[in-house]
C-alpha positions in Angstrom: 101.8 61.5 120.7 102.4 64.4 118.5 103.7 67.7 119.8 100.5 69.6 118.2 98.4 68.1 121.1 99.7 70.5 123.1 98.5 70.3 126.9 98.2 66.9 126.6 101.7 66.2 125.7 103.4 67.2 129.2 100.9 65.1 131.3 101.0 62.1 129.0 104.4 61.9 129.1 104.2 62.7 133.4 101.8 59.3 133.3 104.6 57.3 131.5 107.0 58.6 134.7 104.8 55.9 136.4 107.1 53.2 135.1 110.4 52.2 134.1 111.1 52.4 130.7 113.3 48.5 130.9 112.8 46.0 128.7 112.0 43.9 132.1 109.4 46.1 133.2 107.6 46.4 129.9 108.0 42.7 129.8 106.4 42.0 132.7 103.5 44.5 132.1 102.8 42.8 129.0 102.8 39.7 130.7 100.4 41.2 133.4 98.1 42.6 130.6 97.9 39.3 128.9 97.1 37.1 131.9 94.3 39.8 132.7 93.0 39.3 129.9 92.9 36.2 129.5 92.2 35.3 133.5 90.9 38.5 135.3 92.5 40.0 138.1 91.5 38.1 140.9 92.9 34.0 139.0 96.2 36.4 137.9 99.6 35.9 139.8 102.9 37.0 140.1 104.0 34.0 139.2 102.1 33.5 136.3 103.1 36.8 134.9 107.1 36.2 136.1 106.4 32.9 133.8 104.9 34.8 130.8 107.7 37.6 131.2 110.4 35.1 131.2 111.7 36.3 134.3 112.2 34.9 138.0 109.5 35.4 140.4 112.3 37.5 142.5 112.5 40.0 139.6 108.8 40.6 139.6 108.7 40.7 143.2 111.0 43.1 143.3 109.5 45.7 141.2 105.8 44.8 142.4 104.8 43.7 146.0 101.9 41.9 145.1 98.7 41.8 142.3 97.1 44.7 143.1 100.2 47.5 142.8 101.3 45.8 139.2 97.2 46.1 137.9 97.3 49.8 139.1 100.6 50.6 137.1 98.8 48.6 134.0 96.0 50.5 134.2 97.8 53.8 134.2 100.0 52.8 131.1 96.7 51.8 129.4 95.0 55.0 130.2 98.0 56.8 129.2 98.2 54.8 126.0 94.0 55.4 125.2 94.7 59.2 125.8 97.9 59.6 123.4 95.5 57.5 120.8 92.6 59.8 121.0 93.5 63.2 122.2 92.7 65.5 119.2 95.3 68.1 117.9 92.6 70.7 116.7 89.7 73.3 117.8 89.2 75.0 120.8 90.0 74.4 124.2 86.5 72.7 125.1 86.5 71.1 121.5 90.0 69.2 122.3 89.1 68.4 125.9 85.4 66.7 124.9 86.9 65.0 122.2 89.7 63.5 124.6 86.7 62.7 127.0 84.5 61.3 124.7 87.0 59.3 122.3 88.7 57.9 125.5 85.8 56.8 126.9 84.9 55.0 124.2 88.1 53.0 123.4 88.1 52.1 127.0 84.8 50.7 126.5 86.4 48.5 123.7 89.5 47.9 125.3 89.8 43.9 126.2 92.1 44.8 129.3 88.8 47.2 130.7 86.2 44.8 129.7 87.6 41.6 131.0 87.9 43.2 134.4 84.2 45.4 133.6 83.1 41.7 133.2 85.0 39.4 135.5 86.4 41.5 138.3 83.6 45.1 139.0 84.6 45.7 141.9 88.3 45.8 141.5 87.8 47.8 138.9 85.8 50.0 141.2 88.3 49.8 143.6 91.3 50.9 141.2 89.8 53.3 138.7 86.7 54.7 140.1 87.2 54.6 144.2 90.6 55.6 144.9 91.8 58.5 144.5 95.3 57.4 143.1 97.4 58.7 140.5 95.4 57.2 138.1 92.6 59.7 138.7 95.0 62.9 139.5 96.5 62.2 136.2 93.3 62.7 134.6 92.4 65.5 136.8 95.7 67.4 135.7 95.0 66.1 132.3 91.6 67.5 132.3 92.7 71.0 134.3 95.7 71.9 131.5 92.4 71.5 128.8 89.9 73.8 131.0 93.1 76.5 131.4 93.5 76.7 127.7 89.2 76.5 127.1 89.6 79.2 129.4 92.4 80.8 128.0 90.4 81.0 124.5 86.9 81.4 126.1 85.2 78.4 125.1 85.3 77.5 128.8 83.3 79.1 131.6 84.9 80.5 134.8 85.7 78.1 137.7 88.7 76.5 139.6 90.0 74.0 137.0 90.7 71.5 138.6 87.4 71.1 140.5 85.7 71.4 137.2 88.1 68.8 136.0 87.1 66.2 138.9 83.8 66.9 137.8 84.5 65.9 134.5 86.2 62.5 135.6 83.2 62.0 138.1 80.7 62.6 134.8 82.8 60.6 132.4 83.1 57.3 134.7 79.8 56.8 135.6 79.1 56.6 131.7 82.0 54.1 131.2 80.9 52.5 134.6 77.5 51.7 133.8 77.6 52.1 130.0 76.3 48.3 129.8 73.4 48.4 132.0 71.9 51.5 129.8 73.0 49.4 126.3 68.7 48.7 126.0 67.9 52.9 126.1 71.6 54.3 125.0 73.5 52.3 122.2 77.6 52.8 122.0 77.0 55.7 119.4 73.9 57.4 121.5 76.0 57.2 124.7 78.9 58.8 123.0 76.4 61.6 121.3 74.5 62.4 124.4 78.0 62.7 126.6 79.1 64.9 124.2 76.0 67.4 124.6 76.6 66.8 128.6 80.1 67.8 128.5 79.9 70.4 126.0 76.7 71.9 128.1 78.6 71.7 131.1 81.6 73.8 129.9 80.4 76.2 127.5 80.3 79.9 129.1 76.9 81.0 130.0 75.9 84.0 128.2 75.1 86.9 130.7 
């Protein structure tokens, strides 16, 4: 990601921290990624990703105790990637952070990874991006909290703890990825993305006294 992002430099590159930067590692990831994919979570195994990585079980065993931990550090390295890809690098504080929101939600929606597991495996996903608190979801808090400092900072953002407003912003923003496909009849892609934009944007802006 470009240094003109800013904020979202520092905690983008935290999130990478997640993982080792091997050949191995990656290797297995992609491996994981594409047996998601192609299988959801629940028909993937170790084994089947050691296979695809070209590595021993052992070596995946290793780094990964079972299934669920090597999902959790995918995910992570795809939210990380979604948020280097759509973080803008211009306007104001609130401007930059809606547009992060907004844009990321969006790709994740598209995402094959996200919507084999949206389609195959809801309650994992649950589970490992919307119900636990992991570093998957302080990463976006911090994420979120660096953009409402500098909103704040430039006064397009309204006075509050930032990091509780930034919770509330992750809580806002998955329930419209979350159920995004049950509301497809009453709030298309680009009317979803539109009226999250007004929510966000409402939600942030200072009030005038």
């Amino acid at each position: 990601m470009s240094s003109s992002n800013g904020y979202y430099s520092p905690v983008v590159q935290a999130m990478s921290s997640t993982e080792s930067s091997s050949a191995v590692d990656r290797a297995i990831l992609d491996a994981a990624r594409a047996c998601v994919a192609e299988f959801g979570v629940r028909r993937t195994t170790l084994t089947e990703v050691a296979r695809r990585a070209g590595v021993s079980r052992p070596t995946v065993y290793r780094r990964w105790a079972d299934t669920g931990s090597l999902v959790a550090d995918l995910l992570v390295r795809e939210l990380r990637e979604i948020i280097a890809d759509t973080a803008p690098a211009t306007g104001t504080g609130r401007e930059r952070l809606v547009g992060a929101i907004v844009g990321g939600g969006s790709v994740m929606r598209r995402n094959p990874l996200f919507a084999k597991i949206f389609r195959a495996d809801t309650d994992i996903m649950l589970t490992y991006v919307f119900e636990r608190l992991g570093r998957n979801q302080r990463a976006l808090i911090e994420l979120f909290a660096a953009g409402i400092r500098e909103g704040q900072g430039d006064g397009s953002i309204r006075a509050g703890d930032p990091e509780q407003l930034a919770a509330m912003l992750l809580l806002i923003a998955q329930s419209a990825i979350q159920s995004a496909t049950a509301y497809a009849p009453v709030l298309d892609t680009d009317t979803l993305d539109t009226e999250l934009i007004r929510a966000l944007h409402g939600y942030l802006t200072p009030t005038t006294p």
